[in-house]
N, C-alpha and C positions, 0 to 999 in steps of 0.2 A: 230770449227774455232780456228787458233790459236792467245792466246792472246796478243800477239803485236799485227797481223795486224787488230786484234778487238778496239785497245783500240782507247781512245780519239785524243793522241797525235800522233800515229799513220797518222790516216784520214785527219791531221791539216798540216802534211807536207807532204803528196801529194797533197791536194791542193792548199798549197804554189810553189810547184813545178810546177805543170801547170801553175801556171800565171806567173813564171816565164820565163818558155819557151814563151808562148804569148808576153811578154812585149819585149822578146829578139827579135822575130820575126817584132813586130813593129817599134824598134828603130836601127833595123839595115839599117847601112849608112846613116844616119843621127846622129853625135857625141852632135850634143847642144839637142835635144831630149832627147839623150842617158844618158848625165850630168843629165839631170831634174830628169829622172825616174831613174838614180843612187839614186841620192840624196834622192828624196821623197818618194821612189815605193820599188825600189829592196835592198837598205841599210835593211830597216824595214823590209820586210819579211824574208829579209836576219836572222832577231835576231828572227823574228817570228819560223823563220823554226828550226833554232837553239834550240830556247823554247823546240818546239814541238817531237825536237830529242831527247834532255834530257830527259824530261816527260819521253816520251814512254819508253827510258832506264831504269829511276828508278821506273817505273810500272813492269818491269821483275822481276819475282821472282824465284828460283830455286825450281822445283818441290821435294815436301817432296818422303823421303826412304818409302818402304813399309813398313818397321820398326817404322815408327812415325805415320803411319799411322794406323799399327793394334794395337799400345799402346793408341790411341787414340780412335779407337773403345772399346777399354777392357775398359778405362774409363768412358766412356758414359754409355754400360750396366752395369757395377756396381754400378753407378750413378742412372739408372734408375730401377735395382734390389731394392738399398737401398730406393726409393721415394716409388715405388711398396709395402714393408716391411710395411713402414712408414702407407701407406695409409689403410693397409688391419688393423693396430693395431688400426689407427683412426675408424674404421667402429664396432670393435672387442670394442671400448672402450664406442662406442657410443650408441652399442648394451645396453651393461652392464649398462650404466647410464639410460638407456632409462627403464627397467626392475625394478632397484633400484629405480626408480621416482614410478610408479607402486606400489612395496613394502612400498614405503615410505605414501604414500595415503591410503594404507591399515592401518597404524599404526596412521599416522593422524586422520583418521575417529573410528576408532575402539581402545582408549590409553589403553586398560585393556587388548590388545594381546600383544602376543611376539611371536615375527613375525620371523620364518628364511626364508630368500631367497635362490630358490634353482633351480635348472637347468633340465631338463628332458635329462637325458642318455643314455634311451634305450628303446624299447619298445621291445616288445615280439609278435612277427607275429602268432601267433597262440591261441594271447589273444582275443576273441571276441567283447570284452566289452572296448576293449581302455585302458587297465591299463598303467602305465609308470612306468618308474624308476627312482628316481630321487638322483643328488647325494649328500645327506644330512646321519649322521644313526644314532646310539644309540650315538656315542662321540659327537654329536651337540646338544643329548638332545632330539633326535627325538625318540617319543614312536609308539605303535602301537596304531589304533584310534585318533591319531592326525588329525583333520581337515586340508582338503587342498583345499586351494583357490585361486583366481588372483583377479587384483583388479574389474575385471565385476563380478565375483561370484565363487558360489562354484565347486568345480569339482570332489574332491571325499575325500577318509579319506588313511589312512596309515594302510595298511596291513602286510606288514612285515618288520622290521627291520633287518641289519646288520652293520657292525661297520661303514663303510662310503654312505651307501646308505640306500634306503628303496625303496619297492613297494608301489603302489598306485593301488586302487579301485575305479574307478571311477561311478559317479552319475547315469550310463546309465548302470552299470551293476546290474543283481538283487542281487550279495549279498547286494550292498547298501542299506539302508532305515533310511531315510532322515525324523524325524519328518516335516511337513508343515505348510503353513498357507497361506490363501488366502490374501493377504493386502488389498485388498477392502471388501470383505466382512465377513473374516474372517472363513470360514467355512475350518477344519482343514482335515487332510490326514498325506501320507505317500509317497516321492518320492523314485522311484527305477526305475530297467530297467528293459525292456523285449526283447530278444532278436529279435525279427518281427524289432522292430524298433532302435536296438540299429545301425547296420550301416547308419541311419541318423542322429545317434545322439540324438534321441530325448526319455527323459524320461517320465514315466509313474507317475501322481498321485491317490493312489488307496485310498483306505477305506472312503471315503468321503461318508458324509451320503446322505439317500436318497431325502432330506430334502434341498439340495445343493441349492444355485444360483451363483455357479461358471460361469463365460461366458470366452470366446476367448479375448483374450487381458489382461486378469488378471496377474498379478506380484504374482510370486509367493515366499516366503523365506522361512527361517529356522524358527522351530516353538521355539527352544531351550529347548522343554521339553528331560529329560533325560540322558541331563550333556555333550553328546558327540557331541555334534555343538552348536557355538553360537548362541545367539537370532536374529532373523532378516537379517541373510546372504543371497543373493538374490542368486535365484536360474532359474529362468526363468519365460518364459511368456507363458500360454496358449496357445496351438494353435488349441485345438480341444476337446468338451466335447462330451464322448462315455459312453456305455455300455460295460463291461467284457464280451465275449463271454460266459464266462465257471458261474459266479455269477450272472450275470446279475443287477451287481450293480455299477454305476457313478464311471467314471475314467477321467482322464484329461491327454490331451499328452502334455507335458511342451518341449520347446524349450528354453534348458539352455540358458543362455545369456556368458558363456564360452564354445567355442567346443572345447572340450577333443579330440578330436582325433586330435589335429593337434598344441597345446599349445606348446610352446618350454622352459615356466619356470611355477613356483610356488612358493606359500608364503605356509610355512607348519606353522601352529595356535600353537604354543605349550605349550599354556596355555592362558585362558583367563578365566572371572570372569564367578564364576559359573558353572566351568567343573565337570564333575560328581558328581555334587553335590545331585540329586533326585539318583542316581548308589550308592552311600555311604550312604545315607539315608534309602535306602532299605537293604543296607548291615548291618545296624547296627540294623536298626531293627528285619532283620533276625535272627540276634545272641541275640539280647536281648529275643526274643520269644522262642527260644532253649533252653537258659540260665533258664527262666520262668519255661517250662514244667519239664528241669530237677530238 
């Protein structure tokens, strides 16, 4: 519809107009009539209709060029490019803070770590065991045997370094072996993986004596003997006491309380109290009993 005969003022003076036709038709041949409804009726609709002619005049507007029109579209999307930008770098930032809170609780709870935060890069499809890569390397400090952790628990150690990155070994694979300890009852082990159960994630506790009263629901952590994991890092929780097919001796399937397979960061441990301290103790002992015999 077009907008004059839409608008307000428009509609105000054709209905001025009908009544005035009406009023004409009533007072014609009749002049003192005619007088009255001059004066009272038709004067004022008279300025009514006039209003309503103006109005609707200064409501025309001349339609914009296609010119002002696609400079005004290219406005809006670069407008809604740069909010788009904005909003992906608040999600990007929010991430980051969200991860650094995380680290930061790690280093709360545990003051004798040094803690790097670090990102998982890549993963390797042909890795069985879930390793990752993360991007931290030797220029950050980052050794081989570094514990790696998040802040629900452990997930594996550092296997190789290079200058801005490292691999990671994770908990579910068997090179790992994870001194243990039961927290409830105390009754000690060794976590690693077995490949039967490593695509659910779930690691193995072996050497546990026969002598056990490990149960389903036990917490299980780091035992800290032998300098390469700290004391007490929680590792997971029981989900099933078994028999070794092959020894026939008490195993435990832990259900880490971090899944490796799907973590997008890490805190790499790069030193805390007590690292290889029983590893340098047997090394110097080593040499001292060499030293001895010779």
């Amino acid at each position: 519809m077009n907008r004059v005969t839409s608008g307000k003022g428009f509609k105000v003076l054709i209905t001025t107009i009908c009544i005035l036709l009406v009023v004409a038709l009533i007072t014609a041949g009749n002049p003192a009539v005619g007088g009255i409804v001059n004066g009272f009726i038709i004067v004022p609709l008279q300025r009514v209709a006039t209003d309503a002619t103006n109005s609707a005049g200064e409501k025309i507007t001349p339609p914009r060029s296609n010119e002002e029109l696609e400079k005004e579209n290219s406005e809006l999307a670069e407008e809604n490019r740069r909010l788009n930008e904005m909003l992906v770098e608040y999600y990007d930032l929010k991430k980051e803070n969200d991860e650094l809170y995380k680290f930061y609780n790690i280093k709360k709870n545990n003051e004798d770590f040094s803690v790097m935060p670090s990102t998982v890069i890549s993963r390797d499809p042909n890795e069985n065991f879930y390793g990752f890569i993360l991007d931290k390397g030797s220029t950050d400090g980052v050794k081989v045997n570094d514990p790696v952790m998040t802040d629900n628990g452990l997930v594996g150690y550092v296997c190789e370094v290079n200058l801005k990155s490292c691999k990671v070994t994770s908990i579910i694979s068997p090179a790992s072996q994870v001194g243990s300890v039961d927290k409830r009852t105390g009754d000690e082990g060794v976590v690693s993986g077995k490949s039967e159960y490593s695509d659910d994630g779930i690691a193995v506790m072996k050497n546990i004596s026969a002598q056990n009263t490990v149960k389903t629901g036990d917490i299980i952590v780091t035992s800290g003997y032998g300098g390469l994991y700290p004391k007490n890092i929680r590792i997971g929780t029981v989900s099933k006491v078994d028999y070794d097919g092959y020894s026939g001796m008490p195993v435990a399937l832990i259900k880490p309380f971090e899944d490796v397979r799907t973590i997008t960061g890490a805190a790499i441990i790069t030193n805390f109290s007590g690292k290889g301290e029983i590893d340098e103790f047997r090394e110097e002992s080593s040499k001292a009993s060499e030293k001895k015999k010779s």
